[in-house]
C-alpha positions in Angstrom: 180.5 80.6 73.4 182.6 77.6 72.5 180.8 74.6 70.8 182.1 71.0 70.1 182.5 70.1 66.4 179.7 68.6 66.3 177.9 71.1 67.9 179.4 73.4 64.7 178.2 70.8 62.4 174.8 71.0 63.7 174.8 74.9 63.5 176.1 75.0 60.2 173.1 72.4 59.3 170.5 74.7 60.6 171.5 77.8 59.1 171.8 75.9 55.6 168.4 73.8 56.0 166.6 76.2 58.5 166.2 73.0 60.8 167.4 70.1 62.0 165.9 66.9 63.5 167.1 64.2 66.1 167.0 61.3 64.2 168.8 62.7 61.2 171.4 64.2 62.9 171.9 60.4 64.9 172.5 58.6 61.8 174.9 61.5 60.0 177.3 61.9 63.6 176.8 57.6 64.3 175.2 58.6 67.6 172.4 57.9 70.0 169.6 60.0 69.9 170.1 61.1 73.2 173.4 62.3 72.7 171.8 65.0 69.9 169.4 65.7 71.9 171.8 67.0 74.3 173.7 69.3 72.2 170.4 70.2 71.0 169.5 71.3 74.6 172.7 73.2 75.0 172.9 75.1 71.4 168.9 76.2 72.4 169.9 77.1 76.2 172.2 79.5 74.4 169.6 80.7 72.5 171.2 79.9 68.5 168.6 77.1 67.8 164.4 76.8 69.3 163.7 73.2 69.6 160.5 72.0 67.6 158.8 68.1 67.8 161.5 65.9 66.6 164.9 69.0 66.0 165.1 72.4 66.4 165.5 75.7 64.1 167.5 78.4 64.2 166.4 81.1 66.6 165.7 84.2 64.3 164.7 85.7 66.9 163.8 89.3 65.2 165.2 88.3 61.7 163.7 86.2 59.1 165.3 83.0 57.8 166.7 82.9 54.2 163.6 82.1 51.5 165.1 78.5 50.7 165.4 77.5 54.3 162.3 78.5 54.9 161.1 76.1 52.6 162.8 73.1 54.1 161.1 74.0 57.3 158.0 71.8 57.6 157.8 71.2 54.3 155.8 67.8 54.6 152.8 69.8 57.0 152.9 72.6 54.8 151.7 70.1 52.3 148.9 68.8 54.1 148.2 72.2 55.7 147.8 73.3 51.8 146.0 70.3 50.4 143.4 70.8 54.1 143.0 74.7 53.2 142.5 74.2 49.1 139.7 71.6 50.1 137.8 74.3 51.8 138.0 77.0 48.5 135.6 76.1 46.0 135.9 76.1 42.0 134.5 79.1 40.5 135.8 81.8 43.3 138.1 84.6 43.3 141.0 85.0 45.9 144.3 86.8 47.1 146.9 84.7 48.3 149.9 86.5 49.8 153.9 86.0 50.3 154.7 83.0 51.9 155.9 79.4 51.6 153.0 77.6 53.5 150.5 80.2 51.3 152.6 78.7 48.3 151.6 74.9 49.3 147.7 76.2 48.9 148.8 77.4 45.5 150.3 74.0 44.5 146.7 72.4 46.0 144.7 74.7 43.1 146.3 73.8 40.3 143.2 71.4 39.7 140.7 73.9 40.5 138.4 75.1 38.0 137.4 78.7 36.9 138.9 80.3 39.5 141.4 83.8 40.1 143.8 84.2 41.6 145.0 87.2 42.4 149.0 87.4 44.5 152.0 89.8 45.2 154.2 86.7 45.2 155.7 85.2 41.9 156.4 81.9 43.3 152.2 81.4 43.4 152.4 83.0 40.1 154.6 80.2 38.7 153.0 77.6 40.9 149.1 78.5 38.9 150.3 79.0 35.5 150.3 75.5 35.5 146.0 75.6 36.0 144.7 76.7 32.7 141.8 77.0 34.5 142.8 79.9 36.7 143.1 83.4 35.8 146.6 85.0 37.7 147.1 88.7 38.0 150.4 89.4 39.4 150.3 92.7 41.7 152.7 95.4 40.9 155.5 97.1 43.3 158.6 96.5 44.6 160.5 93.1 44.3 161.8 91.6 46.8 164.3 89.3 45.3 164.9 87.0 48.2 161.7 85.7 47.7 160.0 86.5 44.6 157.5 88.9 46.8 156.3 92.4 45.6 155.6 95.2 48.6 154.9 98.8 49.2 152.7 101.0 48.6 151.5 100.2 44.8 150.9 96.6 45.9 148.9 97.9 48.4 146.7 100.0 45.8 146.3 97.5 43.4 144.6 95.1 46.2 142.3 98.1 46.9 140.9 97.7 43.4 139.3 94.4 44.4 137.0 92.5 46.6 137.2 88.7 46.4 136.1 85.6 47.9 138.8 84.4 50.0 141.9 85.7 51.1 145.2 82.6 51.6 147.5 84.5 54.1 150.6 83.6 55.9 152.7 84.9 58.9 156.2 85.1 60.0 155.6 84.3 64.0 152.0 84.1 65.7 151.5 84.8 69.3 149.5 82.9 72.6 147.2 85.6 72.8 146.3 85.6 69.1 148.4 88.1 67.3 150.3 87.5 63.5 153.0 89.3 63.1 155.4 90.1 60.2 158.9 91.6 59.7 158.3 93.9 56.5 156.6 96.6 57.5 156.0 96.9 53.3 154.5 93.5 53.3 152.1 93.9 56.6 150.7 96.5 54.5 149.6 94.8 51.7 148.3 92.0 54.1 146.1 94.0 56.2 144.9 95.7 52.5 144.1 91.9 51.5 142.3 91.2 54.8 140.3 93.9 54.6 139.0 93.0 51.0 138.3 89.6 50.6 134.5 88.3 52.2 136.3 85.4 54.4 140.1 85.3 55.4 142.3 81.6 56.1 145.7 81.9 57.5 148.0 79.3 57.1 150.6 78.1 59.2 153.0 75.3 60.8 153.5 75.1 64.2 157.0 76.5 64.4 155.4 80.3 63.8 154.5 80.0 68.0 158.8 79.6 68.4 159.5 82.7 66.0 159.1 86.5 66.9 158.4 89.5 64.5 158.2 93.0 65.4 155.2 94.4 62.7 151.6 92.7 63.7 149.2 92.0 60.9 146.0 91.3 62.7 144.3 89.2 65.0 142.7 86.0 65.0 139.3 87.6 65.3 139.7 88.8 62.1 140.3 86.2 60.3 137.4 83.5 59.4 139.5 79.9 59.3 143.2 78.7 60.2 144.7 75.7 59.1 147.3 74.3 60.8 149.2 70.7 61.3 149.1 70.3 65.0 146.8 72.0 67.8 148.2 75.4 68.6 148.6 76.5 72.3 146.1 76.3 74.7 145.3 80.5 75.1 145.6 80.7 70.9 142.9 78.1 70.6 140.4 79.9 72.8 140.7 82.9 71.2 140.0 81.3 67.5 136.7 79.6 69.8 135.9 83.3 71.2 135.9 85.0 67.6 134.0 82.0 65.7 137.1 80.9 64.0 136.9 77.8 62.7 140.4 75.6 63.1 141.0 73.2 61.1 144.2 70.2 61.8 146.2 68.3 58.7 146.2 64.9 59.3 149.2 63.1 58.5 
């Protein structure tokens, strides 16, 4: 397919920043919104970007966008979405949080919790809480994944086993309508479902964009989990199925 320049420009924008929005792109090309809006509509029509409120993102489709894009991506909700969820975890509690850059946010919300521990297969928390003096970090072993600081497989898997905590912060790489999370790495699935399955009251969180993204491993279903925190109501089918399994969802407000 043959793009305009500045339909290139744009590309090469979202595969840097893992998104790009309308009124950004106006002022950088000295254009009406309208006009980006339009190439927006044809670079999504030929399925290389998945428009989102105010841009798009690149279309992974069934691959999973570069670590430091995937930070850029909603960065300001995953803020609030992890300054909403930390307000709901007490001081003096135990808890897993997983691999993730919204699950990350929650970590950056605890750093003025007190006598808590903390227990993640993903460095970046570890980093993030080593700031908290008042939080005890134990850093799961296994494999690194050095894109993004995560540790998988089987071992990780193992040395969750060993615990039962209070809460359990989890992410997702896509979510689904009818309720589902899914994942790429099958490695990391894993070690999620093993963190579900100990920890007395699961929160995922998540930006809206994970209802525009597809994975191929599924890590569990909302019914399973026991809060979600999100910055914008989800889909209309997604939100009855949190109200038929009890789940309470919770909204950032900007």
């Amino acid at each position: 397919m043959a793009y305009s320049f500045r339909q290139e420009e744009i590309l090469a924008l979202a595969r840097g920043d893992g998104r790009v929005m309308v009124d950004d792109l106006a002022v950088r090309f000295a254009v009406a919104p309208q006009t980006i809006r339009r190439d927006l509509s044809e670079l999504c029509d030929q399925g290389v970007l998945t428009r989102v409120h105010g841009g798009a993102i690149l279309a992974t489709r069934l691959a999973n966008i570069g670590y430091s894009a995937r930070r850029k991506i909603a960065e300001t909700e995953k803020d609030l979405i992890g300054r909403l969820c930390a307000a709901e975890i007490p001081n003096d509690c135990s808890m897993f949080i997983n691999i993730g850059t919204t699950t990350e946010a929650v970590a950056r919300a605890l750093r003025a919790h007190r006598n808590i521990m903390v227990i993640t297969n993903n460095l970046n928390v570890a980093n993030i809480l080593a700031e908290n003096e008042n939080c005890e970090v134990i850093v799961a072993g296994g494999i690194l994944r050095r894109s993004d600081g995560g540790l998988v497989g089987e071992a990780t898997g193992d040395f969750i086993r060993q615990f039962k905590v209070d809460y359990a912060i989890i992410g997702a790489s896509a979510l689904d309508e009818d309720g589902a999370l899914f994942d790429f790495d099958y490695r990391e699935v894993r070690v999620s479902q093993a963190i579900i399955h100990n920890s007395r009251q699961t929160f995922l969180v998540s930006d809206h964009s994970k209802f525009q993204r597809s994975a191929p491993v599924r890590i569990a279903n909302v019914d399973e989990l026991d809060g979600i925190f999100m910055d914008i109501r989800p889909p209309k089918l997604f939100e009855e199925r949190c109200l038929q399994g009890d789940v309470k969802l919770k909204i950032a407000d900007p």
